[in-house]
C-alpha positions in Angstrom: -23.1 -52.9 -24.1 -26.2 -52.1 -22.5 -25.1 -51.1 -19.7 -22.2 -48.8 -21.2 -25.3 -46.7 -22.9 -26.7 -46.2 -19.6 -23.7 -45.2 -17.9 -23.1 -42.8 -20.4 -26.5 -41.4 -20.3 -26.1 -41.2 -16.7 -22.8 -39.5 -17.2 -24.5 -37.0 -19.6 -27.6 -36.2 -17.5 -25.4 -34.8 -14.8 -23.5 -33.0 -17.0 -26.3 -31.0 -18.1 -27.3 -30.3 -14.9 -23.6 -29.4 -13.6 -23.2 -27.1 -16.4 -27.0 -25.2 -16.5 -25.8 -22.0 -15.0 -23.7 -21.2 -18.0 -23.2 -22.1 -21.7 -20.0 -22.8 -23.8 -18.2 -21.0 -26.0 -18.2 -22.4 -29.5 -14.7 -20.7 -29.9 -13.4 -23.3 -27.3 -14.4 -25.7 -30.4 -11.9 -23.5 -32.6 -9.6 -21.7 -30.6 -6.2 -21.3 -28.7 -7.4 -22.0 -24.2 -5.0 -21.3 -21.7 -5.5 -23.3 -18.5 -5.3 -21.9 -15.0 -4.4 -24.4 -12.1 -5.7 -24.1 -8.3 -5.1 -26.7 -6.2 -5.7 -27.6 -2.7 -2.2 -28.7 -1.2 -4.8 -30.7 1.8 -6.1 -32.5 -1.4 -5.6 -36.4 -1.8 -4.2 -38.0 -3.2 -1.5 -35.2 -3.1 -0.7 -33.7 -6.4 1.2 -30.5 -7.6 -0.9 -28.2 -9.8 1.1 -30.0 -12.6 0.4 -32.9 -12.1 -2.9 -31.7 -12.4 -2.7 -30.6 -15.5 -1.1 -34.2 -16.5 -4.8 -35.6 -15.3 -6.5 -32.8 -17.1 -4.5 -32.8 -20.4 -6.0 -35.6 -22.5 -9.7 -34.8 -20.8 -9.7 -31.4 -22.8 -8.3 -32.2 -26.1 -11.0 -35.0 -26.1 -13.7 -32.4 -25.6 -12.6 -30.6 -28.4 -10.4 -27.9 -26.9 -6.6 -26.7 -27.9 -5.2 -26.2 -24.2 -1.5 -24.3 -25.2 -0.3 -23.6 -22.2 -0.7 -24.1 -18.5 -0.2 -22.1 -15.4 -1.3 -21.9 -11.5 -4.1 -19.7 -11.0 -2.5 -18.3 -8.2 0.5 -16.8 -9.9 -1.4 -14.9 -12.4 -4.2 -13.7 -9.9 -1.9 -11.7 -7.8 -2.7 -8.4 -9.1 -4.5 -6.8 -11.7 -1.0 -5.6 -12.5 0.3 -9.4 -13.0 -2.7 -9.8 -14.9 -2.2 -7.0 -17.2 1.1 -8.7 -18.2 -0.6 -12.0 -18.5 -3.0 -10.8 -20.8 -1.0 -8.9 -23.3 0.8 -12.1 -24.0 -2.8 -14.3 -24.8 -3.7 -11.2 -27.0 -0.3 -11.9 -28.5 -1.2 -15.9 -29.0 -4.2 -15.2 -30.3 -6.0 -17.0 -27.1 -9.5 -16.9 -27.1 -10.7 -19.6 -24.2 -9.5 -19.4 -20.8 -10.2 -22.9 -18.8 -10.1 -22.7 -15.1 -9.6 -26.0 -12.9 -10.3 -26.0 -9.3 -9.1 -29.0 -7.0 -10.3 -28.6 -3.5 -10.5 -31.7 -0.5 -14.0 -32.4 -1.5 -14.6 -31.9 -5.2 -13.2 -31.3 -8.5 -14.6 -28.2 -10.7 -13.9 -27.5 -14.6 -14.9 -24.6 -16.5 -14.6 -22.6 -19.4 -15.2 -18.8 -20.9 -13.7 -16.5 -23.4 -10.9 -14.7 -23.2 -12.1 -10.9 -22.1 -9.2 -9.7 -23.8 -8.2 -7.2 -21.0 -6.9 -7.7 -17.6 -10.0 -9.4 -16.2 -9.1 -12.4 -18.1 -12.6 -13.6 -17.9 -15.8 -11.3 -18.6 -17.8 -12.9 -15.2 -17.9 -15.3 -12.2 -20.9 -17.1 -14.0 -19.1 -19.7 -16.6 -20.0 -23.2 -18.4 -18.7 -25.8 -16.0 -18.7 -29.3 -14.8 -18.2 -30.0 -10.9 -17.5 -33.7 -9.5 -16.4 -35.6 -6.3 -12.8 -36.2 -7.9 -10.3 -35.4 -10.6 -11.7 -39.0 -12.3 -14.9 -38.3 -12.5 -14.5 -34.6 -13.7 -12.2 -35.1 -16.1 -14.5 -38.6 -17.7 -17.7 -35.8 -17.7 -15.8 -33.2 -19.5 -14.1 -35.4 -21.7 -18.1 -36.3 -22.8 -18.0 -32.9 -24.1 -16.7 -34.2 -27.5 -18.9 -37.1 -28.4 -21.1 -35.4 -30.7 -19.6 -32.2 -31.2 -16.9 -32.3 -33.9 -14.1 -29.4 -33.4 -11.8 -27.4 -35.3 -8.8 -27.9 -33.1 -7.0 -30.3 -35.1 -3.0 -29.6 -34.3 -2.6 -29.9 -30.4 -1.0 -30.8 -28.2 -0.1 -34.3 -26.9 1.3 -33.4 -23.2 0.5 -29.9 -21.6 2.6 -27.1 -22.0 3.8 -25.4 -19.0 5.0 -21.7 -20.4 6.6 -18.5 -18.5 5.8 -15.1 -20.2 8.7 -13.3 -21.2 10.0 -9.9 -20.8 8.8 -8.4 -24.4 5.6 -9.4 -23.0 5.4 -7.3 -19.8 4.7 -3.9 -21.4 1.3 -3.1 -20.0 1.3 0.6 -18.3 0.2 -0.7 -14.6 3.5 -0.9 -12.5 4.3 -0.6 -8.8 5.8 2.4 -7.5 7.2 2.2 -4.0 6.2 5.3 -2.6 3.0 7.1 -1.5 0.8 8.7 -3.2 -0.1 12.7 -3.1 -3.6 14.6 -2.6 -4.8 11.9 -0.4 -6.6 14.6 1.8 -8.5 15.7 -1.7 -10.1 13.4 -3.1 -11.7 10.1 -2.1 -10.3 6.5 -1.5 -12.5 4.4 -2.8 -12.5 0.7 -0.9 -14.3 -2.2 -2.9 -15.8 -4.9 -0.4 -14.7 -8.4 -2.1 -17.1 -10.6 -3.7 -19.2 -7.5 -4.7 -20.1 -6.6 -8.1 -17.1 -3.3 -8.1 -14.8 -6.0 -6.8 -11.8 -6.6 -9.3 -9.9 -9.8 -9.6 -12.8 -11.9 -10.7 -10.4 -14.7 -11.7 -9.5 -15.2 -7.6 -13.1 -16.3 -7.4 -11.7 -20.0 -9.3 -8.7 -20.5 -6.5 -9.7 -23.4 -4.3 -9.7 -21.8 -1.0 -12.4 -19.7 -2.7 -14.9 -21.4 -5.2 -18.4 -22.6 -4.1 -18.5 -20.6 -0.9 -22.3 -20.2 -0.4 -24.2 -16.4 -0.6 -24.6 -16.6 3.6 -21.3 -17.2 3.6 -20.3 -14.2 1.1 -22.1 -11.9 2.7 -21.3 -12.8 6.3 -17.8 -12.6 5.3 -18.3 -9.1 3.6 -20.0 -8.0 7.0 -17.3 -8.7 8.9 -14.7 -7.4 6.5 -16.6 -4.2 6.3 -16.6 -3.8 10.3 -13.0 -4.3 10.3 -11.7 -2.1 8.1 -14.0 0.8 9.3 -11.9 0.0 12.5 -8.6 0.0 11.5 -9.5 3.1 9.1 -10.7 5.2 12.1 -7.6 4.8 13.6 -5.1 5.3 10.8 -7.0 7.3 8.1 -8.1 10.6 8.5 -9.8 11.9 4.7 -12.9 11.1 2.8 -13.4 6.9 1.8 -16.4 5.4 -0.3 -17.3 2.4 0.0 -18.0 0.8 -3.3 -20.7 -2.2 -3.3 -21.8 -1.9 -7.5 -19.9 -1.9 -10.3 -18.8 1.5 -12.1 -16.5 2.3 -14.4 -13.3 4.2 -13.8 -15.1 7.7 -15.5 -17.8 7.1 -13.0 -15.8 7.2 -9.9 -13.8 10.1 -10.6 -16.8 11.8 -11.7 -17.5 11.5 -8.0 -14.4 12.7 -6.9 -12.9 8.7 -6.3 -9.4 9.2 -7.8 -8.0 6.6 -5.5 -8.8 2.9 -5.1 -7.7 1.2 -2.1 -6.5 -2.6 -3.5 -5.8 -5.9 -1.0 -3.7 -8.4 -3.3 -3.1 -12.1 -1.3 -0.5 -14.8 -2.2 3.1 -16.0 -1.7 5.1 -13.6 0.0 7.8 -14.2 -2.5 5.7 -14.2 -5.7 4.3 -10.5 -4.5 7.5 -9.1 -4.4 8.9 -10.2 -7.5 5.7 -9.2 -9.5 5.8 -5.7 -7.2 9.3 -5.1 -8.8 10.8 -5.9 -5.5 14.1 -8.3 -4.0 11.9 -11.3 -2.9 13.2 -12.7 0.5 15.3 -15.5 0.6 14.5 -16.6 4.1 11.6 -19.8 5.0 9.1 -16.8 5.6 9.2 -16.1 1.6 7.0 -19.0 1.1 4.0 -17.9 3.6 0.7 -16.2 2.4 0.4 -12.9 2.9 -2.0 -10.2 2.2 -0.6 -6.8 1.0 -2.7 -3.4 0.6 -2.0 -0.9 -2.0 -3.6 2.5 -3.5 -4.3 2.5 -7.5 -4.7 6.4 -9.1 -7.0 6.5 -11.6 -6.4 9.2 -13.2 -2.7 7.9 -14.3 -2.8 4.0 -13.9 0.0 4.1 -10.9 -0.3 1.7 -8.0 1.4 2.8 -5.0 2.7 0.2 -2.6 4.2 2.5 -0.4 7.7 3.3 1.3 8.2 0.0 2.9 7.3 -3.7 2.4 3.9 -4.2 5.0 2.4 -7.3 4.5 1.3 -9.8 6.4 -0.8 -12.9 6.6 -3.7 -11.4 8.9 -5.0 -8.6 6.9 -6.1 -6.6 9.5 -2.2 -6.0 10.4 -1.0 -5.6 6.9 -4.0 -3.2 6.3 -3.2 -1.1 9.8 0.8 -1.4 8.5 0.2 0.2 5.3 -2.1 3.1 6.3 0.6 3.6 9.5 3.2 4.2 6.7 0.9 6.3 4.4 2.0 9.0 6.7 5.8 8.5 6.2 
């Protein structure tokens, strides 16, 4: 018995530690969560994100939380479009946690925030959560979560929930239009370097191929990103571009004269043209990653993909592509 107290104290210690950089939500305590999957398919032992979320399930019902429904992060995070649609349906369910798991070779992450209520889905990169060298000992830590702390969240569920949203539910105004958009050569594109603070898409930060890349690393990446875009866009693109580095709202930028935002979305070929309102392809190629570029107006909410399907997994072609056929 003794040696059950220490291992728990042990167990709790690191939790603590794990979990200093943010603090949890009491709502998770007496609230509706939605879970977001990302799994690394290199991972062993091999698992599906749902069978993930089998390994997860009874871990956050014994911390206290009501996990309703369960999806793979990198479905929702296509676009803040996707998200948009996403997010109207947890306003609809009353959600008010989101819980983010991250399986990648070497580790195992959990956290947990509110619900932003708008298309971010989460308010910041900077949440409560637990990070471990497996799914075992992630899911034991977070399951500690409940040992003192009585919750709210009686009725729940015994086995997770894996839910599609339906078409009621896809009402929100941001939807893709396949052409190109006009007064280009007025006013400015604005062009967002990722991982900054004007960067959208925070919940991308919580895939696996992403999450706990070190600030050398970010920065080294944004470098280089920078450098090749100025590239390609001296080649292809002719008018005024901004590069935005700090966050501002959307007043902000069109107060100086950024009516256009230049937007990189990356994930399964297929998945990007369904959520793009396009014919997905039905060919092997439908299931490779791609990157695909497109331009969001401000002014009226309308994201313009462009004439013709460009993407492609090395950005720097699918970037060159779509700027080639901004001139179509």
């Amino acid at each position: 018995m003794k040696y059950n107290i220490s291992l728990i104290f042990i167990l709790l210690v690191s939790l603590q530690l794990v979990s200093a950089q943010g603090s949890l939500p009491q709502s998770f305590f007496d609230g509706k969560s939605i879970v977001f999957i990302s799994t690394d398919p290199a991972a062993r032992p091999v698992m599906t994100w749902q069978e993930v979320a089998d390994s997860v399930h009874n871990s956050l019902v014994s911390a206290g939380g009501d996990p309703i429904a369960y999806f793979e992060l990198e479905k929702v995070a296509l676009s803040e479009a996707v998200q948009a649609d996403y997010a109207m349906s947890f306003q609809q369910r009353l959600v008010k946690n989101i819980i983010l798991v991250t399986r990648q070779k070497n580790q195992m992450s959990i956290h947990v925030g509110p619900f932003s209520g708008d298309r971010n889905i989460i308010p910041t990169k900077s949440l409560y959560g637990i990070t471990a060298a497996d799914i075992g000992a992630a899911t034991s830590q977070f399951a500690l979560i409940g040992e003192n702390q009585p919750t709210q969240n009686i009725l729940v569920l015994e086995v997770p929930e894996f839910l599609n949203i339906n078409n009621t539910e896809t009402t929100s105004n941001l939807k893709f239009i396949p052409q190109n958009p006009l007064n280009l050569d007025v006013f400015k594109l604005g062009i967002t370097i990722e991982g900054s603070s004007a960067e959208t898409g925070i919940l991308s930060y919580f895939r696996y191929d992403m999450y706990g890349k070190s600030p050398e690393v970010i920065m080294a990446e944004q470098a280089a990103q920078k450098a090749g875009i100025e590239q390609v866009l001296k080649q292809e693109y002719p008018y005024e571009i901004e590069w935005l580095t700090e966050a501002k709202s959307e007043a902000e930028l069109i107060q100086d004269k950024v009516q256009f935002l230049l937007v990189k979305v990356e994930g399964r070929e297929a998945d990007l043209m369904k959520s793009m309102g396009l014919e997905p392809k039905a060919d092997e190629s439908s299931s490779r990653i791609v990157v695909k570029y497109y331009i969001k107006l401000l002014v009226r909410e309308e994201l313009y993909i462009g004439p013709v399907w460009d993407a492609d997994p090395d950005w720097r072609v699918a970037l060159n592509n779509f700027l080639k056929n901004l001139k179509k």
